[in-house]
C-alpha positions in Angstrom: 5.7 -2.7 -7.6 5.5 -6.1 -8.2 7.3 -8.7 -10.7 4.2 -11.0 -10.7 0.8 -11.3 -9.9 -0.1 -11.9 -6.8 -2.9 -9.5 -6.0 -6.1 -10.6 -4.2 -8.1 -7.6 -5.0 -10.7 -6.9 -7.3 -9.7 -6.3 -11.0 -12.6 -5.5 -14.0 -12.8 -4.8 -17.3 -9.5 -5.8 -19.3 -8.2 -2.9 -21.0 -6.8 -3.8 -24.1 -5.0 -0.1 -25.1 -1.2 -0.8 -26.8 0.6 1.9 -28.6 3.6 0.9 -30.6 4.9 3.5 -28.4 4.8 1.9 -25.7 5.6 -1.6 -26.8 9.1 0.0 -28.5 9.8 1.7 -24.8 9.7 -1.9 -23.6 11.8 -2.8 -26.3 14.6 -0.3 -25.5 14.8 -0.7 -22.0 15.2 -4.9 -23.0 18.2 -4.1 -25.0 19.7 -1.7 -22.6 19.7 -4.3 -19.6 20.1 -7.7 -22.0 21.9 -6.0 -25.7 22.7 -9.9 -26.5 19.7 -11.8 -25.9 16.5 -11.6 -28.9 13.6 -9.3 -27.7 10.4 -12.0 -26.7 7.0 -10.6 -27.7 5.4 -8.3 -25.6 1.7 -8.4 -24.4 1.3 -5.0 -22.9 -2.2 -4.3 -21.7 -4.0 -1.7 -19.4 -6.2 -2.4 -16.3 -8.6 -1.7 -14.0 -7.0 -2.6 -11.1 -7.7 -1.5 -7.5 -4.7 0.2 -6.6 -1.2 1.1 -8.8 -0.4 -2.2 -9.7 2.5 -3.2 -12.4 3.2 -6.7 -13.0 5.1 -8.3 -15.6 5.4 -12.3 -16.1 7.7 -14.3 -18.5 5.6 -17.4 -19.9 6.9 -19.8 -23.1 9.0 -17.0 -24.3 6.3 -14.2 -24.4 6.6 -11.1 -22.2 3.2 -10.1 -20.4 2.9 -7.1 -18.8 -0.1 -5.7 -16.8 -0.4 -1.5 -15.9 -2.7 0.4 -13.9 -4.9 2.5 -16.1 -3.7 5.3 -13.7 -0.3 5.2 -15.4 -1.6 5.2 -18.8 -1.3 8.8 -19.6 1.6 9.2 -17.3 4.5 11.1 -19.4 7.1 8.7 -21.8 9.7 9.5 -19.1 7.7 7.7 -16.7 7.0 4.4 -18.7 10.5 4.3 -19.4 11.3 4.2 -15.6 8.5 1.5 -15.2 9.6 -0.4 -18.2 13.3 -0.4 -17.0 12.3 -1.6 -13.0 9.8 -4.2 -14.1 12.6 -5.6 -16.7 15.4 -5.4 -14.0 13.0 -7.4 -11.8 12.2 -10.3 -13.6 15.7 -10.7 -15.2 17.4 -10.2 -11.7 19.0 -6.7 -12.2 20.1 -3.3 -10.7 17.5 -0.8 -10.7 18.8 2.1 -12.0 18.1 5.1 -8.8 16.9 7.8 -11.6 14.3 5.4 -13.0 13.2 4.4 -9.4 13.3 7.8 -8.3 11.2 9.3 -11.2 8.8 6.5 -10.6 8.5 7.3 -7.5 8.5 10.9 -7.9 5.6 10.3 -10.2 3.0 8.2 -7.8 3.9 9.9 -4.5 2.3 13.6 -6.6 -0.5 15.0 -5.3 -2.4 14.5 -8.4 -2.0 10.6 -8.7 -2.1 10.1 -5.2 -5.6 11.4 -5.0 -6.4 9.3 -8.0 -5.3 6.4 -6.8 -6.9 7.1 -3.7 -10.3 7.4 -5.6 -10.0 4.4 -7.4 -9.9 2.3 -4.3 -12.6 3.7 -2.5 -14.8 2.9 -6.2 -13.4 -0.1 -7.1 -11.7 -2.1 -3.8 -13.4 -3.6 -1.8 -12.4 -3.4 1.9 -13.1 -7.0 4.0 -14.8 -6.6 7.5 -14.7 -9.3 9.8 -15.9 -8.2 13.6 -15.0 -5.4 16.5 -15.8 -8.1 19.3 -13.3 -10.4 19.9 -12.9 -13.0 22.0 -10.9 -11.2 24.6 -11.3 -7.5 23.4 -13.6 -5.4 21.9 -12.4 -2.5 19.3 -15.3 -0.3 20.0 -14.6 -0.6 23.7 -11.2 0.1 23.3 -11.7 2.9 21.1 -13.9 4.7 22.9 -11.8 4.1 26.2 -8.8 5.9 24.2 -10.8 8.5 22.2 -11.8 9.8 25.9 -8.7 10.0 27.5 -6.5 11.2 24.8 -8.7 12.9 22.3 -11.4 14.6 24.3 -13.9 12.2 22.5 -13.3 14.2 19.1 -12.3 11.8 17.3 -14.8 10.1 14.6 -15.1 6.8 15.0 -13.9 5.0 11.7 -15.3 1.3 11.0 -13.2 -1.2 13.2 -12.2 -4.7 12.6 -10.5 -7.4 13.5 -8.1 -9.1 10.5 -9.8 -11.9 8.9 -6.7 -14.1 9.5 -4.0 -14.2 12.5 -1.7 -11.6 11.0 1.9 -11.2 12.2 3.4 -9.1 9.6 0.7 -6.4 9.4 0.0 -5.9 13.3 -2.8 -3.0 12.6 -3.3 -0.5 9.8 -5.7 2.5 9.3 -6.7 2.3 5.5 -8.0 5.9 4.6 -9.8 4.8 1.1 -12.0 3.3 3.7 -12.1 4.9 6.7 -11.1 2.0 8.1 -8.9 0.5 11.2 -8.0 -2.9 11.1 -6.4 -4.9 14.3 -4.5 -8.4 13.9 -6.5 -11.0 15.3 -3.2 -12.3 17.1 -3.4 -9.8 20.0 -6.9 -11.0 20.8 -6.2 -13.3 23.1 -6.1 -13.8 27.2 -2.4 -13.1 27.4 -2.1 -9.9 25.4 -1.4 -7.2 27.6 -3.9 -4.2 28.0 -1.4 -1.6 26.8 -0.4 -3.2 24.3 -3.8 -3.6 21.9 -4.1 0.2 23.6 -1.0 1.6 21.8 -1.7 -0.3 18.5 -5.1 1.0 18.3 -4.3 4.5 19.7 -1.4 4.5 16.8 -3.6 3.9 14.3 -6.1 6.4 15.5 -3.2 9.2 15.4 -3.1 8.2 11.6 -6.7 9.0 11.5 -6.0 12.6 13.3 -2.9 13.2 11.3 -3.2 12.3 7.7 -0.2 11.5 5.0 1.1 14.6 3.3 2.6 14.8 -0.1 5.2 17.2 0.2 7.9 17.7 -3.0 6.7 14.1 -4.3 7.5 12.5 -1.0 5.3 10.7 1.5 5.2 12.3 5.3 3.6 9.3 6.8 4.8 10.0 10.1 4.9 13.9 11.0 6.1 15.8 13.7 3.2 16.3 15.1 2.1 12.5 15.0 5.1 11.8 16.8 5.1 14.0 19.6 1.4 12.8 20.3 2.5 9.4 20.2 4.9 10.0 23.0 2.4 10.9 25.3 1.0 7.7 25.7 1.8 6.5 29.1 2.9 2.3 28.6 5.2 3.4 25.1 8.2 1.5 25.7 6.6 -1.5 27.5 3.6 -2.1 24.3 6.7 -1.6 21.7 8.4 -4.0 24.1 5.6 -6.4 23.9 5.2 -5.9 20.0 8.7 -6.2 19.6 8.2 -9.8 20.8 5.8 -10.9 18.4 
């Protein structure tokens, strides 16, 4: 959740839907975290983003707030708790843990998470650069690993290196998209084999084992993924090498 707007993805079709409802659960969650200062106006307004974006920006006195569509019909409860953390954002303030954890309870569900999943496979749009590199090429890598460690099973997703030289987001597998995208700072001469290896054969494992929703939470990481992850041979000197970077 963010306190600003700083997404690069693709937004359409401004939704202009504002209840009085929903403006006065704004208005309640001001007073409970400022009760002395005057209530701004409030622009409150649906969109069509990409993903389950909330943003909220203070500009010459006015309150503007910008929801997923997603959360639109989401129960009063729940726009109280995004009300409440958006507010406590901007105006530097603790987050209440029962508003962040019904939030949270709300998006991890099974039923908005294959929503939101939806909506950024129709709406997002997913950048692809190349799988050659200048020092290593994903397919070859791929297939290298998809021989030895999953019997050549696994269905190749589409592969790409990042558009720019990442160092905060090393690799990801993005299921909306089917898609595995490297860092382009490991492709270069003195990046050890093992290391682009273990990245890559991580990311496939995310392919094999995909994120449950269990009881509202997220298992990224199950059992299972991690005692397949242990079996690769160079573990500890690619975290080693990652750890580094």
């Amino acid at each position: 959740m963010k306190s600003d707007v700083s997404s690069t993805q693709c937004h359409v079709n401004l939704v202009v839907i504002v209840s009085s409802a929903l403006i006065q659960v704004f208005e309640e969650q001001y007073r409970d975290l400022r009760p002395r200062a005057p209530i701004p106006s409030l622009d409150i307004r649906f969109r069509r983003f990409t993903s389950l974006n909330t943003t909220i920006r203070l500009r010459e006195g006015h309150l503007h707030v910008r929801l997923s569509d997603l959360l639109e019909n989401a129960p009063e409860s729940v726009h109280h708790a995004i009300a409440h953390i958006l507010l406590a954002k901007l105006y530097k303030k603790p987050i209440a843990p029962i508003h962040a954890d019904r939030y949270r309870r709300h998006v991890r569900s099974e039923a908005v998470s294959k929503q939101a999943e939806h909506i950024r496979q129709t709406r997002g749009r997913k950048r692809i650069s190349t799988t050659l590199g200048h020092k290593y090429d994903l397919d070859e890598v791929f297939e290298s690993l998809n021989t030895r460690f999953f019997y050549g099973l696994l269905g190749r997703p589409t592969l790409t290196w990042s558009a720019h030289v990442a160092r905060r987001m090393l690799g990801h597998y993005d299921a909306a998209h089917n898609t595995i995208v490297v860092s382009r700072v490991f492709d270069r001469p003195d990046t050890p084999r093992c290391a682009i290896e273990y990245l890559l054969y991580h990311e496939m494992l995310h392919l094999k084992h995909p994120v449950r929703v269990k009881a509202g939470r997220r298992c990224v990481h199950s059992r299972e993924f991690q005692a397949e992850e242990r079996l690769f041979p160079e573990l500890e000197e690619a975290k080693a090498y990652l750890k580094r970077l």
